[in-house]
C-alpha positions as CSV (number, residue, x, y, z in Angstrom):
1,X,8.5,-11.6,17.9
2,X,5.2,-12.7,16.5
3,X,4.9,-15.1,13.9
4,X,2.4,-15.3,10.9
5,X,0.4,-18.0,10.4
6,X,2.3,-20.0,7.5
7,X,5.4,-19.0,8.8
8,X,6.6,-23.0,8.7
9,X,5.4,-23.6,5.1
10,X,7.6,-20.2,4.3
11,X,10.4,-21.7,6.1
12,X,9.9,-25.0,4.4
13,X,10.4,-23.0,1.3
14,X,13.8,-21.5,2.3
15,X,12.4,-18.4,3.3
16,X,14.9,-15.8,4.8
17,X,13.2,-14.2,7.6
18,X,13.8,-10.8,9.7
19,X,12.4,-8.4,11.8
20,X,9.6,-6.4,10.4
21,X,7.3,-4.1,12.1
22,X,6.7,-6.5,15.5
23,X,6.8,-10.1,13.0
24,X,9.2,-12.1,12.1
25,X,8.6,-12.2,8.3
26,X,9.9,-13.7,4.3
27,X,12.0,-11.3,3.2
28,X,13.4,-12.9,0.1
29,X,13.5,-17.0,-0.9
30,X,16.4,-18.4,-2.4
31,X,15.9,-16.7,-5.8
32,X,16.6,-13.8,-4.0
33,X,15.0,-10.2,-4.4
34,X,16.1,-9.1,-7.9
35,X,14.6,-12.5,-9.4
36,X,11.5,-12.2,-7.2
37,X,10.8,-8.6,-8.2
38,X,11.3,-9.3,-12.1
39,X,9.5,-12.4,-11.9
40,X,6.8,-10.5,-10.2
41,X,6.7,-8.0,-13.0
42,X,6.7,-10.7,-16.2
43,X,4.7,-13.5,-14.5
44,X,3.5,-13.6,-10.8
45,X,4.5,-13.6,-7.5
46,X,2.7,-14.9,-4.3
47,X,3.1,-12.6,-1.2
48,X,2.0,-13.4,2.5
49,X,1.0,-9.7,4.1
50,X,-0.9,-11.9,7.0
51,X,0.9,-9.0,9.5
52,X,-1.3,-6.4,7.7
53,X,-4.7,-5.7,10.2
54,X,-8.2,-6.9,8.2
55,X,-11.3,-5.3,10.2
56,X,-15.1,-5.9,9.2
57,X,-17.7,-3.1,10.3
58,X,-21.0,-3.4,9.8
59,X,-22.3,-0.3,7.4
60,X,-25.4,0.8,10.0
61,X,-26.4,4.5,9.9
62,X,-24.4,5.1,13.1
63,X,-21.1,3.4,12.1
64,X,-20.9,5.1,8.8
65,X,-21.4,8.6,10.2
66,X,-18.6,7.9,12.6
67,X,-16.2,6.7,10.3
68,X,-16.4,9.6,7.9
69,X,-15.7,11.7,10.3
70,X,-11.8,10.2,10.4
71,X,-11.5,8.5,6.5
72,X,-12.4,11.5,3.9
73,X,-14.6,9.5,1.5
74,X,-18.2,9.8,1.3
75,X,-18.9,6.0,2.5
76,X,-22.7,5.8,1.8
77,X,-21.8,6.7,-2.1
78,X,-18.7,4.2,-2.1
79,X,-20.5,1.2,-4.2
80,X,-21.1,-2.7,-3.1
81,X,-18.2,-4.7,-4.0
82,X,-15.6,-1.5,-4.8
83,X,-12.6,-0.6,-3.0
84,X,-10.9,3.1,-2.6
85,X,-7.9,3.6,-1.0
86,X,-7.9,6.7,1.5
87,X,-6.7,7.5,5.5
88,X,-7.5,7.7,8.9
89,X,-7.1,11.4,9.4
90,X,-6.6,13.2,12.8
91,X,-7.4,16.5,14.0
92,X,-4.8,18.4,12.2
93,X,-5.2,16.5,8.9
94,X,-2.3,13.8,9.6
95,X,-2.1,10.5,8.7
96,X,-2.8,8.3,10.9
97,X,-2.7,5.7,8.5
98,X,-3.6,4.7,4.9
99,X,-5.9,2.1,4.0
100,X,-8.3,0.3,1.7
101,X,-11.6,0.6,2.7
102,X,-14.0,-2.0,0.7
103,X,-18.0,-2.4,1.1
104,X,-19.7,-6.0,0.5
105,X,-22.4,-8.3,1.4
106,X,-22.4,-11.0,3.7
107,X,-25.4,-12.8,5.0
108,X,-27.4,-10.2,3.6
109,X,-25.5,-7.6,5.7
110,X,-23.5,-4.9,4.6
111,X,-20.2,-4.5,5.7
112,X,-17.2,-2.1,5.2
113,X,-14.1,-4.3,5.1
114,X,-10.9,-2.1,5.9
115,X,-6.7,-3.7,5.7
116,X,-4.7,-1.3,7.4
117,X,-1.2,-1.4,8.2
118,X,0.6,-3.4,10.8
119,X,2.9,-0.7,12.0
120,X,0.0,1.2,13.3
121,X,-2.4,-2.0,14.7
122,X,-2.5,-0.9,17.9
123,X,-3.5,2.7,17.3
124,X,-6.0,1.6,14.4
125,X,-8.3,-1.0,16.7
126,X,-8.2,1.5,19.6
127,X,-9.6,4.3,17.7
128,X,-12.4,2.1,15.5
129,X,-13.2,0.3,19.0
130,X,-13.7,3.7,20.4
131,X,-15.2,5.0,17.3
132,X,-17.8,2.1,16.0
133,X,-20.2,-0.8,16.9
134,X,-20.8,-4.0,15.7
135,X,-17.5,-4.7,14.5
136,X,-14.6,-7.7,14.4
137,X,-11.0,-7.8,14.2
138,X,-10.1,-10.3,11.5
139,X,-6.8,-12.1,13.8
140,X,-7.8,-15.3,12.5
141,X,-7.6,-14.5,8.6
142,X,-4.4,-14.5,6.6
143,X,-4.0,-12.1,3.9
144,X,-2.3,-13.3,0.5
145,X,-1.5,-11.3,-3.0
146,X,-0.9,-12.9,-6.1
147,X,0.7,-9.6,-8.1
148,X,1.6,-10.2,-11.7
149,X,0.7,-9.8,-14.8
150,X,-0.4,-13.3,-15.2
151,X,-2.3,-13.3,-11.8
152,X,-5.7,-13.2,-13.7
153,X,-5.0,-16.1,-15.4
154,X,-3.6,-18.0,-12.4
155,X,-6.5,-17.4,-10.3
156,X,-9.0,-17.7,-12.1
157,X,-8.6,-21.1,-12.1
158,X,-9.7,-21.4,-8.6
159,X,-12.6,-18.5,-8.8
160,X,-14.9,-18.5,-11.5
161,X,-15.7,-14.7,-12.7
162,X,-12.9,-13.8,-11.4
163,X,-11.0,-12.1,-15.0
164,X,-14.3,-9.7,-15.4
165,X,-13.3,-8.2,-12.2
166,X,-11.6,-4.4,-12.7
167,X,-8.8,-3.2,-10.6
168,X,-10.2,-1.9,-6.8
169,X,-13.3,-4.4,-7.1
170,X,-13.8,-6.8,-4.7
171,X,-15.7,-10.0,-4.0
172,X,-16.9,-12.5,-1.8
173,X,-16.1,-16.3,-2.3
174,X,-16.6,-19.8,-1.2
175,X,-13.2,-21.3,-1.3
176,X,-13.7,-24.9,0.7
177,X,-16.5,-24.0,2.2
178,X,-14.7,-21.2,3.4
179,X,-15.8,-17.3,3.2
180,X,-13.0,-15.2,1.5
181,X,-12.7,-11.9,0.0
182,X,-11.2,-11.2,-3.1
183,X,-10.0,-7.8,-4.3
184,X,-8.0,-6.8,-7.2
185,X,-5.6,-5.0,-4.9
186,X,-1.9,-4.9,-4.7
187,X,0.9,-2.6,-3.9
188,X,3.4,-3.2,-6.8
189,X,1.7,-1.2,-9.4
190,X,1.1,-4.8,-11.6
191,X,-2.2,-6.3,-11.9
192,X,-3.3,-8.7,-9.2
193,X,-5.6,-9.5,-6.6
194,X,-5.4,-9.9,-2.3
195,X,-6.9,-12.8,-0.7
196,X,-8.6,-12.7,2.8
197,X,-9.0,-16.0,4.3
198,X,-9.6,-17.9,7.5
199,X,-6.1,-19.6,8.6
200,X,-8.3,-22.7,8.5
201,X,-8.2,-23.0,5.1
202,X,-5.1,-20.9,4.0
203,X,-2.8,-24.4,3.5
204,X,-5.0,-25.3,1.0
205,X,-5.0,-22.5,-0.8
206,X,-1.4,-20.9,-0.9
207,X,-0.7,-25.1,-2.6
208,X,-3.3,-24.7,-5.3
209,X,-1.5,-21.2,-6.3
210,X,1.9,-22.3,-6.0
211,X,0.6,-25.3,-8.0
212,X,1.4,-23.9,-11.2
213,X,4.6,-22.9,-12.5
214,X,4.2,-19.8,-13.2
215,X,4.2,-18.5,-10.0
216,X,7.3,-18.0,-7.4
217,X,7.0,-16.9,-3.7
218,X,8.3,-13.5,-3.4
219,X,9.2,-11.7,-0.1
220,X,9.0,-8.4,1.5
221,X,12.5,-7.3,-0.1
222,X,10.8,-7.3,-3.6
223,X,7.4,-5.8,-2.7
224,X,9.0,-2.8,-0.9
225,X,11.2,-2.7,-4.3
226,X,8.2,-2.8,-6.3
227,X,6.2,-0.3,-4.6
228,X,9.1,2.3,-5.3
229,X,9.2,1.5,-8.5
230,X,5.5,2.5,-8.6
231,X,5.8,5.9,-6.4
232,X,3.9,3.9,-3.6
233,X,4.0,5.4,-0.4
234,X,5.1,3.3,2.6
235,X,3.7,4.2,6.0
236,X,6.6,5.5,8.3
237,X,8.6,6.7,5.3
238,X,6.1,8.9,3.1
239,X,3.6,9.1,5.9
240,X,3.1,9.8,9.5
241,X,0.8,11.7,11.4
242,X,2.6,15.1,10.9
243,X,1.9,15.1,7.4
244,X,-1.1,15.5,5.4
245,X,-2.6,14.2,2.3
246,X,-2.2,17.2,0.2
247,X,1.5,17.3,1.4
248,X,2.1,13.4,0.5
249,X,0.4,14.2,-3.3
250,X,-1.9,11.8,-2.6
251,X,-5.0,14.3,-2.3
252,X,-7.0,12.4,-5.1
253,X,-7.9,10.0,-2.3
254,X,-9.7,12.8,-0.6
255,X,-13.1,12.4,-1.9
256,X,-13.9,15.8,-3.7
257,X,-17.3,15.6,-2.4
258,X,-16.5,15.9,1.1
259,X,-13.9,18.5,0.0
260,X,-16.7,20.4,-0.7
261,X,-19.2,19.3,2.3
262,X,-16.0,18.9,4.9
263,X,-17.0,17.5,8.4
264,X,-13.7,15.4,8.6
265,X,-11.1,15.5,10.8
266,X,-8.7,18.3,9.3
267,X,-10.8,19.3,6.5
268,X,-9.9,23.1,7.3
269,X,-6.4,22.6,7.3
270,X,-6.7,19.8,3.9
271,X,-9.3,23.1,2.5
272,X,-6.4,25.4,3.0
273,X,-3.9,23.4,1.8
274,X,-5.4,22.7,-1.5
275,X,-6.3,26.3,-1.6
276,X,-3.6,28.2,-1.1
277,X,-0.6,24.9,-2.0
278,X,2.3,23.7,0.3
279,X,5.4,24.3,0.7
280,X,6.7,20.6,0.3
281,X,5.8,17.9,-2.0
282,X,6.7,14.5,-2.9
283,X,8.9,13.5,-6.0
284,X,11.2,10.9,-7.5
285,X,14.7,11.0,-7.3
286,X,16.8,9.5,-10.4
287,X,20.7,8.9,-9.3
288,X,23.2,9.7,-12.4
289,X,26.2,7.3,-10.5
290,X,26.2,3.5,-9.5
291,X,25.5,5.1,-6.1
292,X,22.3,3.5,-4.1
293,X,20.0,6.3,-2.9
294,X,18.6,5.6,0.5
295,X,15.8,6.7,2.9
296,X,17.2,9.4,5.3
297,X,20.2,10.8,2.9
298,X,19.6,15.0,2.4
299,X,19.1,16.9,-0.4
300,X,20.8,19.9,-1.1
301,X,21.0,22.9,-4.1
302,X,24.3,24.0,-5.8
303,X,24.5,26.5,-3.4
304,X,24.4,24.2,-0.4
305,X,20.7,25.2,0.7
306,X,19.3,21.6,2.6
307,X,16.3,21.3,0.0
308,X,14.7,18.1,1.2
309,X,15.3,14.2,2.3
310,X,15.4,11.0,0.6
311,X,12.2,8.9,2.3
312,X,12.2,5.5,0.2
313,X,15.1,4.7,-2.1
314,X,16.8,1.5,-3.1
315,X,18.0,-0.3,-6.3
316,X,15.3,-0.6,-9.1
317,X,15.5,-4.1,-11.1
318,X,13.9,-2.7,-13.7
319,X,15.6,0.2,-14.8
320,X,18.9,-0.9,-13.4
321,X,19.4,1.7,-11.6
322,X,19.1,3.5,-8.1
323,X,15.9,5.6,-7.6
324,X,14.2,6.9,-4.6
325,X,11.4,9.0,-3.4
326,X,11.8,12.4,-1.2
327,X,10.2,15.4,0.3
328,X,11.5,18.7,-1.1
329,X,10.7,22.2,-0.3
330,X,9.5,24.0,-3.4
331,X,10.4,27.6,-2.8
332,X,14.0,26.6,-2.8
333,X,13.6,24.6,-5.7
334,X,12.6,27.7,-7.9
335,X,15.6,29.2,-7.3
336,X,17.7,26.0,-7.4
337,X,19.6,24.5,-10.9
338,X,21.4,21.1,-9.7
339,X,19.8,19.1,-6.7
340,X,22.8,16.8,-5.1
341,X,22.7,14.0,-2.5
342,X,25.2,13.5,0.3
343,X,26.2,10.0,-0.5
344,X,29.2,8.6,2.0
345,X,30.1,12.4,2.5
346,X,30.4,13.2,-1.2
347,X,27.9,15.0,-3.0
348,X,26.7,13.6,-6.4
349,X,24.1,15.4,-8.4
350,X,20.4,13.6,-9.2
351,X,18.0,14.1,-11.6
352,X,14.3,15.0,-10.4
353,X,11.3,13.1,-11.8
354,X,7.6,12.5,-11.7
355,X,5.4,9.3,-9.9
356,X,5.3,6.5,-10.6
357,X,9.2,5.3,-12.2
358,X,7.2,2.6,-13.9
359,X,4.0,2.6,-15.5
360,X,1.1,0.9,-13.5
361,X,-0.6,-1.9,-15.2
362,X,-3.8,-2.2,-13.3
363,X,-7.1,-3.5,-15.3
364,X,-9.3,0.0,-14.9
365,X,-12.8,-0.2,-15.8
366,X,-15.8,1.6,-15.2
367,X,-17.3,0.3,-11.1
């Protein structure tokens, strides 16, 4: 089991660990994951997502032509210091994996700077080693998110310019004579920012944020809790390689310009898709009991047709009630008037809904 880099300062702190994805990771402190998650949506929370993979590729002719053909964005247009989340795409239009794929300046180079999830490491280096040059895997960073509304302010004690920065920007700073990068990134649907840094100087760092009382360390039980408030998709539940963007409702993060140039992997299938629609899509689930939806439960209609599957579902803290995300065919749908789960063998009716539960609070701006 590997272990992140902080993982004694985290134990230090009464950090509950398990078994996530390979690492042995925070899942909750002692506050436990209701009061992280609610803190995390009135104040701030810190996270440590040092499992996540951080890659840097240098933007050369070559690289950028090679990369577009697996991530649907138009990579030459995306602009210096901006951020757009998208996927690694194979042949049939599956996900691979999703990412955030960010483009900044370092010693006068340009690079593409890409986090990507730990589940799917392994598969992501061995296709950007086979795929670009001049690149390195970032093992010696951690990754840290400060999500909250009051993340701005926290920060930006430590980063000047920081509050002028819009959400999916991102920027290069000398922290202790350290590089970092700094995006206004998260995945809880609050404002806040993700912080790549070398381990060398991550001690430091995670101190000065925790410094002020404001903030609480938060573990994975929370952010998976507030990414479903948010109608976030979680790699291995909403996505795998068998479905595609345009399936998952997430085909705003195929670039509309190379929907209409194509030259990516799948883009026939995606142009079809979008085209002609799907048979499937991805909604929110609302329970009307105490019962707790969860991933892998089935959906049926009144008349006992198996309409779809619960992928992501859980308590919400703030709505106080169980919610969840699923697949559903839509042709049965149409004809369908009551959608029920099979909870514990008994079948209690749920109430449909749209993305996100919650609303997000992200700083938009013009980048």
């Amino acid at each position: 089991m590997k272990k992140i880099f902080l993982n004694e300062y985290h134990e230090s702190h009464g950090a509950k660990f398990a078994p996530f994805v390979g690492y042995s990771m925070p899942i909750n402190y002692s506050t436990g994951i209701i009061k992280e998650h609610l803190h995390t949506r009135k104040s701030a929370g810190v996270f440590d997502v040092s499992h996540m993979g951080q890659i840097l590729i240098q933007n050369t002719e070559s690289n950028c032509t090679k990369l577009e053909k697996i991530i649907p964005l138009n990579l030459d247009n995306l602009k210096l210091n901006s951020s757009s989340y998208s996927f690694i795409l194979n042949e049939k239009g599956g996900i691979i994996d999703d990412i955030i794929i960010s483009k900044l300046i370092i010693d006068d180079l340009t690079y593409f700077f890409i986090v990507y999830n730990a589940s799917r490491k392994k598969i992501d280096e061995e296709i950007f080693i086979d795929t670009v040059k001049s690149y390195s895997i970032l093992n010696n960073n951690s990754l840290l998110a400060i999500q909250g509304p009051h993340s701005s302010k926290i920060i930006s004690n430590l980063f000047d310019g920081i509050e002028d920065m819009y959400f999916m920007q991102i920027r290069n700073f000398i922290y202790e004579n350290h590089s970092i990068f700094v995006s206004r990134t998260g995945y809880t649907g609050e404002d806040g920012f993700e912080l790549s840094i070398p381990n060398s100087a991550i001690d430091n760092l995670i101190n000065d944020l925790m410094s002020n009382n404001e903030v609480i360390l938060c573990g994975l039980g929370c952010r998976d809790s507030l990414r479903l408030e948010a109608g976030l998709s979680l790699y291995g539940n909403e996505l795998y390689e068998e479905i595609t963007p345009v399936e998952a409702n997430l085909s705003w993060a195929v670039s509309k310009e190379r929907m209409k140039l194509g030259g990516f992997n799948g883009y026939q299938i995606i142009s079809k898709q979008k085209e002609e629609g799907v048979s499937q899509k991805r909604v929110g689930i609302l329970s009307k009991s105490k019962s707790i939806l969860r991933s892998k439960m089935k959906l049926f209609n009144e008349n006992n047709q198996n309409i779809g599957t619960i992928t992501s579902g859980g308590y919400s803290p703030t709505l106080n009630t169980s919610i969840a995300m699923a697949y559903i065919n839509k042709i049965i749908l149409k004809n369908s008037s009551k959608i029920l789960c099979s909870i514990r063998n008994n079948m209690e009716e749920v109430e449909l809904t749209n993305l996100p539960f919650i609303k997000h609070n992200y700083r938009k701006g013009t980048i």
